[in-house]
C-alpha positions in Angstrom: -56.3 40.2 23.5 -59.4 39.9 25.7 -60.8 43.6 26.7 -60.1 43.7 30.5 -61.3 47.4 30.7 -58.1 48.6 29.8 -57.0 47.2 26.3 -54.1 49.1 25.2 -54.4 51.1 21.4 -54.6 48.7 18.3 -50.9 49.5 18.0 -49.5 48.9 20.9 -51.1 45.9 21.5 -49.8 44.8 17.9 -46.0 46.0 19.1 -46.4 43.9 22.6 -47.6 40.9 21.1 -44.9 41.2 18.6 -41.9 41.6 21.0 -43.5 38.9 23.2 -43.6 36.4 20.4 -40.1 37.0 19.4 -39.0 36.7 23.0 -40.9 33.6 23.0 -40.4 32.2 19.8 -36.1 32.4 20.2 -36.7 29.2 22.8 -38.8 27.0 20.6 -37.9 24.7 18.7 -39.3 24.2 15.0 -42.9 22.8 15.3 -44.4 20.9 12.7 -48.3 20.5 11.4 -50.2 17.8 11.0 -51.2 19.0 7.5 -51.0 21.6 5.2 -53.8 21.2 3.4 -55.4 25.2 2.7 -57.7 25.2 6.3 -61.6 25.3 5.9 -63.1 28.4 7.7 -66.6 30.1 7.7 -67.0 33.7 7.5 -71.0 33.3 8.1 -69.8 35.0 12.1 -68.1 37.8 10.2 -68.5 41.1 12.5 -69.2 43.2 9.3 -69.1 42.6 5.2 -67.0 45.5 4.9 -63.7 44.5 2.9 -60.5 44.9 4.7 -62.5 43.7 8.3 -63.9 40.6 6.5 -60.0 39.9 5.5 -58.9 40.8 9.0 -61.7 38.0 10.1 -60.6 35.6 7.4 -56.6 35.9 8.3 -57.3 35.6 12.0 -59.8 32.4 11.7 -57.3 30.6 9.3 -54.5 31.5 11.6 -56.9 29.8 15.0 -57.9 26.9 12.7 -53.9 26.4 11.5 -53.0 26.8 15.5 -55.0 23.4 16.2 -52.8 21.4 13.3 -49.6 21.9 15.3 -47.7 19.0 16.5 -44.4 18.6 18.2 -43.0 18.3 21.7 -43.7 21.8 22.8 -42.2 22.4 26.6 -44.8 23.3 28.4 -42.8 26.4 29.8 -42.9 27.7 26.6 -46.2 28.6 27.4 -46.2 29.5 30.6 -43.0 31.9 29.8 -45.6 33.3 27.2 -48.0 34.0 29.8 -45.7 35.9 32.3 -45.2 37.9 29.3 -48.9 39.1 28.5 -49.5 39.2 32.5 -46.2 42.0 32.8 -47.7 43.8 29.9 -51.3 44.1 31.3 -49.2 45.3 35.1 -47.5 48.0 32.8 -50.2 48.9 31.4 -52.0 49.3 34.4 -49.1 51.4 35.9 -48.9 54.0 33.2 -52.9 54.4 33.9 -52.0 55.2 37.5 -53.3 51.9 38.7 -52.4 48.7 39.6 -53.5 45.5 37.7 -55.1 43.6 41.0 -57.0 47.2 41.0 -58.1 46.3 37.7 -58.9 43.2 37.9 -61.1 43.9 41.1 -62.9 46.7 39.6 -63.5 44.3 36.4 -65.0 41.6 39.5 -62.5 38.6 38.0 -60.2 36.7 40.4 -56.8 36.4 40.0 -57.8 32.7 39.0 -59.7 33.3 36.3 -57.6 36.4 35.3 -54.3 33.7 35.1 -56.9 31.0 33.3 -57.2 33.7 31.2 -54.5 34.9 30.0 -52.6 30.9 30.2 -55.1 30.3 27.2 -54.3 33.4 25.4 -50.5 32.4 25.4 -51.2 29.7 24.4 -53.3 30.5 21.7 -50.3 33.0 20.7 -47.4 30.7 20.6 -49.7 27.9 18.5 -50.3 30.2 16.0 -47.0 31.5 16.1 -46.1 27.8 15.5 -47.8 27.0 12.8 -47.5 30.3 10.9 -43.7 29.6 11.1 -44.3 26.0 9.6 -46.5 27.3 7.2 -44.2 29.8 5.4 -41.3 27.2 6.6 -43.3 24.7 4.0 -44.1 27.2 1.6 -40.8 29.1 1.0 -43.0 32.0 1.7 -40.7 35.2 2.8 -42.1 38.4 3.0 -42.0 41.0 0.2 -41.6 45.2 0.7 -45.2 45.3 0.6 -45.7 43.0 3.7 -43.5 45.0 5.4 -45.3 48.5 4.8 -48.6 47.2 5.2 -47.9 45.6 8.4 -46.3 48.8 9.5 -49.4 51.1 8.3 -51.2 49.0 10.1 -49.5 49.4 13.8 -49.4 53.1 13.1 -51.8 54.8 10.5 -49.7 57.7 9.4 -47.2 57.6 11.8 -45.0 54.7 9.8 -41.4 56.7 9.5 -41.3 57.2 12.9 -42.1 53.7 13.9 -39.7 52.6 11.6 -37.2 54.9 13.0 -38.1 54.1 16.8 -37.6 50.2 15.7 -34.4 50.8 14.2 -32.7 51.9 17.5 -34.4 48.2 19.0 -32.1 45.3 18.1 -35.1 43.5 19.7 -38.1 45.2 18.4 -36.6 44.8 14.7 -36.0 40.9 15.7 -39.8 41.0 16.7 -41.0 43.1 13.7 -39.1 40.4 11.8 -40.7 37.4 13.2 -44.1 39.5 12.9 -43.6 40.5 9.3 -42.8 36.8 8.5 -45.8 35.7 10.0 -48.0 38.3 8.6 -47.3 37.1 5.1 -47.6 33.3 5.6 -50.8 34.7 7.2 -52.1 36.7 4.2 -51.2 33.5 2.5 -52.4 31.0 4.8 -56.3 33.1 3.7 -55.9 33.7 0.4 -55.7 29.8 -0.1 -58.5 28.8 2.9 -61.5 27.0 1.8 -64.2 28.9 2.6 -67.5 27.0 3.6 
C-alpha cells in the first residue's frame, strides 16, 4: 500500500487487504493466465541481502510479474469495487487518527485526482494478483499445509498469533478472508521457489 503519511501497522494492513480481497474475490469469476511457465524476476533492486526480506522481495516480484499473465473478461467493476474498498479503509483509518482523509490528503499536497488515480491502480494491482495466484495454485493443485497457515499468521501478528486466531474465529468473514489469503500465500511461496531468477 503506497505510504500516504498514515500507513496503518504491517498487520493491519495485511488483515484489510485480506478481507478486501475476499470481499472482492466472492464476485469474480475464475481468471485464467496466459502461461504458467515459472516467471523470470531480478532481485539485482533487492532493498537488502538479508534472508527472509530478499524472499519477501522475491514472493512480491513473482506475484507483480504473474499479475501481468492474467487473461479473462474481468468486469471492470470488479476493480473499481476494489478501489472503494482501499479508499473506505484509508477514511477509517484517518478517523480513528482523529482526522479526516481529505485532511490527509491536503496535508500530504495530493488531489483527490491523483489520490483516486492512485489507489484505482493499487486495486487493480490487488485483484490481478489475486487472479493469478488463484490460477496458479488452481493449476498446481497447490493447497495450503499447517505450516502456511502459522507462518502467515506469525507474520500479521509477531507473538500475538492465539489471539488473532481467536479474534478470526468469531469472523465468518475474516476466516473466509484468512482462507483466501492463506491459499494465496502458498501458491505465492510456490510461485518463488520455482521463478527464474536473472
Amino acid at each position: 500500500m503506497p505510504d500516504w503519511g498514515f500507513a496503518p501497522s504491517e498487520r493491519e494492513e495485511s488483515m484489510m487487504e485480506t478481507k478486501n480481497s475476499a470481499q472482492v474475490q466472492a464476485n469474480i469469476p475464475n481468471a485464467s493466465l496466459s502461461s504458467y511457465e515459472p516467471v523470470k524476476i531480478s532481485l539485482a533492486d533487492a532493498p537488502s541481502a538479508e534472508a527472509k526480506q530478499l524472499e519477501g522481495y522475491k514472493r512480491a516480484m513473482a506475484a507483480m510479474e504473474l499479475a501481468m499473465r492474467v487473461c479473462g473478461d474481468i468486469d471492470p467493476a470488479i476493480y473499481e469495487q476494489a478501489a472503494l474498498g482501499i479508499r473506505a479503509q484509508a477514511q477509517a483509518q484517518a478517523e480513528a487518527q482523529g482526522t479526516t482523509l481529505s485532511a490527509m490528503l491536503v496535508d500530504q499536497k495530493i488531489s483527490l485526482e491523483q489520490y483516486e488515480r492512485m489507489t484505482a491502480l493499487q486495486a487493480s494491482d490487488m485483484v490481478n494478483q489475486g487472479l493469478a495466484l488463484d490460477a496458479w495454485a488452481r493449476h498446481y493443485g497447490i493447497e495450503p499445509s499447517e505450516e502456511d497457515v502459522m507462518e502467515m499468521i506469525e507474520s500479521m501478528a509477531p507473538g500475538h498469533e492465539k489471539e488473532l486466531l481467536e479474534k478470526l474465529s468469531q469472523d465468518p468473514a475474516q476466516l473466509e478472508a484468512l482462507s483466501i489469503a492463506v491459499m494465496r500465500f502458498a501458491a505465492n511461496k510456490h510461485l518463488a521457489a520455482t521463478a527464474i531468477v536473472e
